[in-house]
Wavefront OBJ file of the C-alpha trace (Angstrom):
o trace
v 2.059 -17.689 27.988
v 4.751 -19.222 25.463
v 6.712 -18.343 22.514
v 5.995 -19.954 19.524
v 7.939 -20.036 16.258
v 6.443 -21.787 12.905
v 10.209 -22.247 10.439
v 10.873 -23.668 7.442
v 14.064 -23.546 5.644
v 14.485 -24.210 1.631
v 17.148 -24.530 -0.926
v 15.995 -22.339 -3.729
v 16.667 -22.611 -7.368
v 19.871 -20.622 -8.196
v 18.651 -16.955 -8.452
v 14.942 -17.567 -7.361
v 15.017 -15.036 -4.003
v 13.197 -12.447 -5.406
v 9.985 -14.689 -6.741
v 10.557 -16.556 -3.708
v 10.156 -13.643 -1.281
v 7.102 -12.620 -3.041
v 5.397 -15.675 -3.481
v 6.349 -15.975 0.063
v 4.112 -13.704 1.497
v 1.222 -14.179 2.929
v -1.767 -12.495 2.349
v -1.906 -10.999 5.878
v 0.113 -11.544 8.835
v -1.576 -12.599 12.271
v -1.615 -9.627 14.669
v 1.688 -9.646 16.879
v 3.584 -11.897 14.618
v 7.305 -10.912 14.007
v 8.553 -12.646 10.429
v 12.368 -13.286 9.757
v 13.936 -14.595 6.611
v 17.949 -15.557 6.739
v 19.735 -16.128 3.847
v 23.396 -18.310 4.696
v 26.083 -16.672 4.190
v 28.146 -17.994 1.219
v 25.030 -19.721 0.046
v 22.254 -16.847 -0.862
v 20.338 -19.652 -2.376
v 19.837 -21.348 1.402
v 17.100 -19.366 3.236
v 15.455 -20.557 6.491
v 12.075 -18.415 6.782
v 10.550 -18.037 10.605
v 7.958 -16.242 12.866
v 7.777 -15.965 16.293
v 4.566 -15.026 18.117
v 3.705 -14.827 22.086
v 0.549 -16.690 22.994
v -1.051 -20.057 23.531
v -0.713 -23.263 22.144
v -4.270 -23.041 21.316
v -3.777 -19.773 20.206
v -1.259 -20.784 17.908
v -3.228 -23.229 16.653
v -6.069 -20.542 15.941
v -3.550 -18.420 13.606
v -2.352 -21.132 11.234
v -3.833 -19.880 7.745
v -6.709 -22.428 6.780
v -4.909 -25.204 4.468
v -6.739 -24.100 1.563
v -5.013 -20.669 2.016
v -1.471 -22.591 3.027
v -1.987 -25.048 0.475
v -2.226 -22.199 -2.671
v 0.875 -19.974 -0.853
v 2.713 -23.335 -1.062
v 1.960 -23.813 -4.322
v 2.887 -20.027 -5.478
v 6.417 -20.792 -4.251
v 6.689 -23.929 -5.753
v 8.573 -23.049 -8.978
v 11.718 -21.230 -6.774
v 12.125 -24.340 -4.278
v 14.801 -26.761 -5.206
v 13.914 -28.478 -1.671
v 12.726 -28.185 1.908
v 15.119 -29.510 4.644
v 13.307 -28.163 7.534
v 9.363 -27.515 8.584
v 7.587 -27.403 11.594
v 5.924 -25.472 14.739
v 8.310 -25.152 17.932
v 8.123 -23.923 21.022
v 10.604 -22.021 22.631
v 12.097 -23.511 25.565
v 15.428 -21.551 26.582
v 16.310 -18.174 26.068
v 19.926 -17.020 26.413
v 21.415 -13.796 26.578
v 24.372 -12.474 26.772
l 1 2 3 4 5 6 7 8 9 10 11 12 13 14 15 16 17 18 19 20 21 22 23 24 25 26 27 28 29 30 31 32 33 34 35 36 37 38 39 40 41 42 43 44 45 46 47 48 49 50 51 52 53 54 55 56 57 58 59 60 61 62 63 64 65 66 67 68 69 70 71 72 73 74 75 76 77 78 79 80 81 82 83 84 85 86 87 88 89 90 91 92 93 94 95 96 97 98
């Protein structure tokens, strides 16, 4: 068993965070997902959106919305993105704790 995380992060158009964040959502979350959105500090326009989610690579893989669904939700945010500097699937490798 792994840890995944799915993260994107976006510059959005200068006072866009609200439409963002709703167009953001999904329609339903996969069961044992946990969602995170940070905004950077001095820059509420920068936001880097990520889940994490304990499973399988092929479990992961099962999750992902069908790209019909992920194609529309892209397309409903759309109009608040000024552009995308990060987007991918990870796995998490290290941990560290202090």
């Amino acid at each position: 068993m792994a840890t995944w995380s799915v993260l994107t992060g976006r510059k959005l158009k200068p006072g866009a965070y609200d439409d963002w964040r709703k167009a953001w959502q999904p329609d339903e979350w996969p069961e044992g997902v946990r969602g995170y959105i940070l905004r950077k500090i001095g820059d509420p326009d920068e936001v880097v959106a990520f889940g994490l989610w304990e499973g399988t690579r092929e479990g992961l893989e099962a999750m992902r919305p069908d790209p019909a669904v992920e194609s529309a939700r892209q397309s409903r945010m759309a109009p608040f993105v000024e552009s995308q500097f990060a987007d991918g699937a990870y796995e998490v490798v290290d941990t560290i704790r202090g």
